[in-house]
N, C-alpha and C positions, 0 to 999 in steps of 0.2 A: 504494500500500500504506500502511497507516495503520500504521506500525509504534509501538506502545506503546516497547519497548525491549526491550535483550537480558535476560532473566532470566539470571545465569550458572550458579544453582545453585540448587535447591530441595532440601527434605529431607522423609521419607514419617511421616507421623501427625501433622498431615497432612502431604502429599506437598508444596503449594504455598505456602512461605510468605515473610515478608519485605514490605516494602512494597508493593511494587510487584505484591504478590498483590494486594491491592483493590480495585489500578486495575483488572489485567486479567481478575478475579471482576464485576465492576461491567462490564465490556465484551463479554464472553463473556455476560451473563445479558441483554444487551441487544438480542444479534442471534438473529434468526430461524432459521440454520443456523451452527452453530460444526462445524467439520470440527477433531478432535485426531490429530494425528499419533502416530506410535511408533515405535519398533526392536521387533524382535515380545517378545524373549526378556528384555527389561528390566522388570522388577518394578517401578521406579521410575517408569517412565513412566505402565505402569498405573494407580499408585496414584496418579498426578496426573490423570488422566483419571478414575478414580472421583470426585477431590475436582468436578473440574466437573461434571462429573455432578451428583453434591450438590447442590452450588451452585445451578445455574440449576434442575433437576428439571422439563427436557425432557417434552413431552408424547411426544415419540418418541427412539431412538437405534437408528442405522442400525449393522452389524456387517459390516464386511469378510470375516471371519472364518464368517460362518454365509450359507447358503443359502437361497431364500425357505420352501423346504420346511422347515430346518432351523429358521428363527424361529418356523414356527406353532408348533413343539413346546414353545415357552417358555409358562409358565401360572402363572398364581398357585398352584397345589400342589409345584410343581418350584425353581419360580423361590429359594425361600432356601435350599433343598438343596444346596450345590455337587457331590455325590456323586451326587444324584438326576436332576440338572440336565444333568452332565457325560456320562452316561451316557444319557439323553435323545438327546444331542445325536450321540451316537457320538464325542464330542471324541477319545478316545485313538486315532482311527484318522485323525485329520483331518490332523494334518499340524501343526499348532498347538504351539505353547506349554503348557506348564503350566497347565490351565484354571485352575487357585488362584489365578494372576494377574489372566485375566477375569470371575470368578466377583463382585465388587465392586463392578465395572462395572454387572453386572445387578442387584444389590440397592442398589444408591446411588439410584435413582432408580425405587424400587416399582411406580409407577404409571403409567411411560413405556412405551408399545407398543416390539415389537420387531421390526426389519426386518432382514432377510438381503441381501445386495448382492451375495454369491461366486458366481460363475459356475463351474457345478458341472460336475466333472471332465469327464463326458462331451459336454458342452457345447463346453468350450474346445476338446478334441480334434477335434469336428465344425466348428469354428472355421477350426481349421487347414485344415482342406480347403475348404470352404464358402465363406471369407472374413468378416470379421467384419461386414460389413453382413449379408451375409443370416441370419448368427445373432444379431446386435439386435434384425432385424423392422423393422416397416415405419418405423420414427421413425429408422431412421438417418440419414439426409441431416439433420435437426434436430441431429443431435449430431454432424456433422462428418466422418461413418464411411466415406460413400460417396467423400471427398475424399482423396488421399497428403498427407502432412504439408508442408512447406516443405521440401527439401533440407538447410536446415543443422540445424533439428530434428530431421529423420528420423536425420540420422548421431549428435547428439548422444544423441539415446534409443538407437539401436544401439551406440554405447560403452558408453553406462550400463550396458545387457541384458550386455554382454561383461564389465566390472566385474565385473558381479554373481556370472558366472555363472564366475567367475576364470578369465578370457581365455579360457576353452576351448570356448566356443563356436563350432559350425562358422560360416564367416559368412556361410554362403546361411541360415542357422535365423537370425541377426539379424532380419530383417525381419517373418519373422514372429512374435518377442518383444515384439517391437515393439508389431505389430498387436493379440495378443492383453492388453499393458498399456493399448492405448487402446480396445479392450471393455470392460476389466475399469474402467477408471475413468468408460467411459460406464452401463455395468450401476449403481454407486456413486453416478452423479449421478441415474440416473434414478428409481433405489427412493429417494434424499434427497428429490427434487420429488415423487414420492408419500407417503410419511413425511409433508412440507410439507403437501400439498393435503388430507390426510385427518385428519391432526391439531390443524391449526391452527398448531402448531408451540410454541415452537421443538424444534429437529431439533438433536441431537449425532451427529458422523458418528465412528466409532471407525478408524481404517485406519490403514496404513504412511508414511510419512513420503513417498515415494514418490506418492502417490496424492492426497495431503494439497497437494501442493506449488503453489503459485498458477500458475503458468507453464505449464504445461500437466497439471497434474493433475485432479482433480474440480472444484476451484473454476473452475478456467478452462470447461468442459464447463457449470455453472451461470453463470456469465457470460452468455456464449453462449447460452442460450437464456433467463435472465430479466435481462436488464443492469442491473434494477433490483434486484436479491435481493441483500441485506446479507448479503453471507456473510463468518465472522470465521474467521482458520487459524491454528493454533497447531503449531508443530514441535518434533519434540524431541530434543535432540541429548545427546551421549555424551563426558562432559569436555571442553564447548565445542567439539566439533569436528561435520561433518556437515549432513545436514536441509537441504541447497539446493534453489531453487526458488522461494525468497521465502515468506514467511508474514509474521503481522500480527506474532506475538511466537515465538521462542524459547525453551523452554527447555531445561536444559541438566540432567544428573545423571550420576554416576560411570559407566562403561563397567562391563559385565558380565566375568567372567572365563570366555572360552568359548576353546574347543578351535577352532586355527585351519581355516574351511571348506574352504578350497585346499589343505590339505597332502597330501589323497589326489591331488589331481589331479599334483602337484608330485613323488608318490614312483611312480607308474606310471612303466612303462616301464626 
């Protein structure tokens, strides 16, 4: 990992500043795919991922958040609308954030294609049954799908899913949260190498810190199938704290004030 260093703190308009913005402006503009991380509901984060954006002005940006059908509906008539755009997209029914936070993202960089990477609802559900190779298609063996993980990573990603999911999850449903986070980060790598190959690049990947993550998230998936692809990762964490998994730099901004997600689970019963 080439780590620049820890940013500890950046501030928004713009979002990324301080010295050691330069460096890691000048090294994000350098590589062919920058994967930026995020916490979803963090306005901060966003609006440092708009500034790279800026910055490098990506021939493509790849969207966690939007599906391949959902990206074609992006258009230069829509696209500076964020009302027009949002609506478009059906954002209020998605499941997302406050589109006003992604909406920046899409006009930072006018003339960058846009790609959808979400593996859409009914998809994952057929997942579930199916198994995720056979809902990848035929390139899974390429990307690892048709393989079980190593025993100590399969339990550490089944902790994680149970984290997440504030311990309540049943733990025969682990395994396959599992499965369906290592679809959802091969779906990510795979529209990034499309992105790549149809562009020319470079390639900004917008997604969760989670998926962002070197170790086994999309970068490791791209690894694995180009060992030579310079791909650079940036995380981004919440008052110094979070974003594991390794990345090239860090950043860091104030934690949101949100309503704790576990308390329902905690006041049942």
């Amino acid at each position: 990992m080439r780590c620049l260093a820890l940013i500890a703190a950046f501030v928004c308009g713009p979002a990324i500043a301080g010295p050691l913005a330069v460096e890691l402006l000048e090294r994000v503009a350098d590589a062919p795919v920058v994967i930026v991380g995020e916490v979803h509901d963090n306005p901060a984060h966003h609006a440092a991922q708009a500034d790279i954006v800026s910055h490098v002005q990506p021939s493509a940006i790849v969207f966690e958040m939007l599906t391949e059908a959902q990206a074609d509906l992006v258009t230069p008539d829509n696209r500076a609308d964020q009302t027009a755009l949002a609506d478009s997209l059906d954002w209020a029914e998605s499941g997302w954030p406050d589109f006003a936070m992604y909406h920046p993202i899409f006009t930072a960089a006018p003339g960058a294609a846009i790609y959808g990477a979400a593996v859409p609802r009914d998809a994952a559900r057929a997942a579930m049954q199916a198994g995720i190779a056979e809902s990848f298609g035929t390139d899974a063996a390429d990307y690892g799908l048709t393989t079980p993980l190593p025993a100590e990573e399969q339990a550490a990603q089944e902790d994680l899913q149970q984290q997440a999911h504030c311990n309540a999850m049943p733990p025969e449903m682990l395994p396959v949260m599992v499965d369906l986070q290592r679809l959802r980060d091969a779906v990510l790598a795979r529209e990034t190498l499309r992105a790549l190959d149809e562009t020319g690049g470079p390639v900004i990947v917008i997604t969760g810190n989670g998926h962002a993550r070197e170790d086994w998230g999309v970068p490791a998936y791209l690894t694995r199938l180009r060992p030579d692809l310079d791909v650079f990762t940036i995380g981004q964490q919440e008052d110094g704290a979070g974003a594991p998994g390794g990345f090239d730099v860090i950043l860091s901004a104030p934690a949101v004030d949100r309503p704790d997600p576990c308390e329902a689970f905690r006041n049942k019963g």
